[in-house]
N, C-alpha and C positions, 0 to 999 in steps of 0.2 A: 517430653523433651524435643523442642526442633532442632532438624542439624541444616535448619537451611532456612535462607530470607524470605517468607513468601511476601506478593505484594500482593495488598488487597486493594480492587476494582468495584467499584462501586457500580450496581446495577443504572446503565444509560436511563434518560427521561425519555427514550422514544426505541423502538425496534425497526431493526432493518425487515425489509418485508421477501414476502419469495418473490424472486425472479425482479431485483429491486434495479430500478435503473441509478445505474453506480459510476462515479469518474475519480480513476486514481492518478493521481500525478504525484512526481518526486523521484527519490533516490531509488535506488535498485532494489532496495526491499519494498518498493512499493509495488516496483515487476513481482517479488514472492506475493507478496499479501495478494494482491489481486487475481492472479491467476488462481488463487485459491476460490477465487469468486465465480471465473470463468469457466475454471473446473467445475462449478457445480451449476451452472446452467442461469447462473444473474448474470442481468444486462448489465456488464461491467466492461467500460474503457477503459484501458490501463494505456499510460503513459503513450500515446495515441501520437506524439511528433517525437519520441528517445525519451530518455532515462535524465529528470532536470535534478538535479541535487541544489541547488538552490533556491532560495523565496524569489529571486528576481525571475528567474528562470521559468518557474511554478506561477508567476502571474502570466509570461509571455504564453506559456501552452493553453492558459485557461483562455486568454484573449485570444486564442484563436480555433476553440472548441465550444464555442458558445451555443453552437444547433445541439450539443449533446445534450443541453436539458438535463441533467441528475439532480433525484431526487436527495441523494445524499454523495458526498465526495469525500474524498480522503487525500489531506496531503501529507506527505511524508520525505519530513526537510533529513537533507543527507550534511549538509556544512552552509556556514556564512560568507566562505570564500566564493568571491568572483570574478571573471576574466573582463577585461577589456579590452576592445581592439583600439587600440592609440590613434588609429587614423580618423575614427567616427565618435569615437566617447560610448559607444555602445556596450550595455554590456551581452555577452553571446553567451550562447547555451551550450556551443560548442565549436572546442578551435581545431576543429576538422585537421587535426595534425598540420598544422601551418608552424610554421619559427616561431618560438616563445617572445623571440625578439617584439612582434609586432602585438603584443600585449602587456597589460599591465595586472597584477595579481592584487584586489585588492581586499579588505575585510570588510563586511555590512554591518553598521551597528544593531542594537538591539531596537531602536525606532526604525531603521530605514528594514530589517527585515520583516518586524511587526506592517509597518506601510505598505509593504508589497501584500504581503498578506492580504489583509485588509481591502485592497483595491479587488485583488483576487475573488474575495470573499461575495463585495459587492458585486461585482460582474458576473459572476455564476448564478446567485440568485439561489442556491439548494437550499430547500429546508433546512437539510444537518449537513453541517462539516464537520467533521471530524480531523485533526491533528495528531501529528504523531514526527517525534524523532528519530531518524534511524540509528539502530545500535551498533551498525558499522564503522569503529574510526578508523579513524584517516592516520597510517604511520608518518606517512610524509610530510605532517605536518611536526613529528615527534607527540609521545602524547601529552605530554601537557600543552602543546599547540591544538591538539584533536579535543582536550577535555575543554579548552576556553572559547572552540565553534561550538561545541555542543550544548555549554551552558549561554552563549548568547542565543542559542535557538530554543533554548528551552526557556527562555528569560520571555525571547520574542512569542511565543505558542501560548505561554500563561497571561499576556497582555493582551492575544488575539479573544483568550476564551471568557475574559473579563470585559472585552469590550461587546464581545456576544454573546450574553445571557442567552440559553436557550437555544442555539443556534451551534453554537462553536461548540464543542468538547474536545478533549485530550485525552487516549491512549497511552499508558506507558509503555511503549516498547523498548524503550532506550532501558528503560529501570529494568524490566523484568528481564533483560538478557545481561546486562551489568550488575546486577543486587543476586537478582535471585537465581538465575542459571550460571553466577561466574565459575564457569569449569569449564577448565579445556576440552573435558569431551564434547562438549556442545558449541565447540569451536569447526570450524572447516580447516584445512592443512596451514592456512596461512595463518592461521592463528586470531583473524581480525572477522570473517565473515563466519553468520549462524551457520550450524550446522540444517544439515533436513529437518532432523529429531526434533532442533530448536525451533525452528519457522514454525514447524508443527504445532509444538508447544504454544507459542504464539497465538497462531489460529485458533488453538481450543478457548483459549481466553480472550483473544475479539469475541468470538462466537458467543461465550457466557456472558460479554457484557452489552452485546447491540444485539443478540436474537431472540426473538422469543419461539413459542411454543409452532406456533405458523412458520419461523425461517427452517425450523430443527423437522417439522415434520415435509418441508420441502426437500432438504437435504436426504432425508430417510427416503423418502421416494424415489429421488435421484438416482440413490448410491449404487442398487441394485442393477440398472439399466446402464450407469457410467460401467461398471464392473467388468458386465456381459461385454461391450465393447470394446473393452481392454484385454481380453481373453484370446489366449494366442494357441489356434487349433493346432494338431498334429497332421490334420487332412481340412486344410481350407474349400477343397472342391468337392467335399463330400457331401452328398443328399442330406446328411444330417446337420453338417454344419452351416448351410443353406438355410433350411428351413431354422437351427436356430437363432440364425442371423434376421430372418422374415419376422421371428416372434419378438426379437429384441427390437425391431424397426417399429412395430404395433405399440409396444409397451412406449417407446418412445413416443409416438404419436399421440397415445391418450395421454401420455404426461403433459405435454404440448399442449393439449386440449382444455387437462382440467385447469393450469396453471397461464393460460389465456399468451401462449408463446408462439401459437405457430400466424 
């Protein structure tokens, strides 16, 4: 008997590699996912100009991260709302707390966010993108205003990965913390954003569906040496903590070595 939704992930057509040159852009959980990357020693950019929750947004960072070269990227749309500034037509990424007056709120169709995409896609040039919605709504919009940005994004993200066989895919993040984690324990206080436990959960399932055997025994190498440097002595200036800090700097160094980092 289940007493719960799982979603099932289909094994990707390609594996993220160790130490895989990575660019995440998007909403805030795309600050979680990827620091999960950084954590573990891939060359991962994460949201490299702020935090862009939108597709218009998510093209302006990539147009202007183009030396980054990733072999694969991840973007990760937060809503279809976006600001304008009245005076230019522009739309901004960010209305640096100025008067709401001197903007305009507006909504992105399901073509105009597929487009931005899309432009996105071609100007980075990465092997894999990867897509993803984030499972953070939006109160303020009320939510059946938060559920109709999420299914225009989700509308736009299944147009993106049909128009890129091979190239595009899509993560359900949005499902698997909506369907299959819906429990408030796996809520943060507000009620709206994952918990740790959640993100967590998250990652082990990116993990099982882009890693293989080569990312998993990177990470296993890693874990031990991340560990050692998280370890918080009772006598920092002690002969022995010293010399175990030397051994931890060694171990670091051949990891560096074997995985072509330093």
């Amino acid at each position: 008997m289940l007493f719960r939704t799982e979603i099932e992930i289909p094994k990707a057509d390609f594996e993220i590699q160790p130490a895989e040159q990575m660019l995440f852009v998007g909403s805030c959980f795309a600050d979680n996912l990827g620091r999960r990357f950084v954590e573990n020693r891939f060359c991962a950019t994460v949201n490299p100009f702020g935090v862009m929750y939108n597709p218009a947004s998510i093209l302006h960072t990539v147009e202007k991260s183009l030396e980054v070269q990733p072999r694969v990227a991840v973007f990760t749309l937060g809503t279809n709302h976006v600001y304008i500034l009245k005076e230019t037509g522009e739309i901004v990424d960010n209305c640096q707390k100025r008067p709401q007056r001197l903007f305009e709120e507006r909504e992105l169709s399901v073509e105009e966010c597929a487009g931005y995409l899309q432009k996105a896609v071609d100007l980075l040039k990465a092997e894999k993108v990867i897509i993803t919605v984030s499972p953070i709504r939006y109160a303020k919009y009320g939510y059946h205003g938060s559920q109709l940005s999420k299914a225009t994004l989700q509308l736009a993200a299944d147009k993106l990965v049909k128009t890129n066989p091979g190239v595009v895919s899509y993560f359900p993040a949005y499902e698997i913390m909506n369907d299959e984690l819906r429990d408030y324990r796996f809520y943060q206080e507000d009620m709206l954003h994952p918990s740790q436990q959640a993100v967590e959960y998250i990652w082990e399932k990116f993990r099982a569906a882009y890693f293989g055997k080569a990312a998993e025994q990177f990470l296993e190498d890693w874990r031990p040496i991340r560990e050692a440097f998280g370890h918080k002595p009772f006598h920092p200036e002690s002969e022995e903590h010293q010399k175990f800090i030397a051994r931890t700097e060694e171990k670091k160094r051949q990891f560096e070595e074997k995985y072509h980092l330093l």
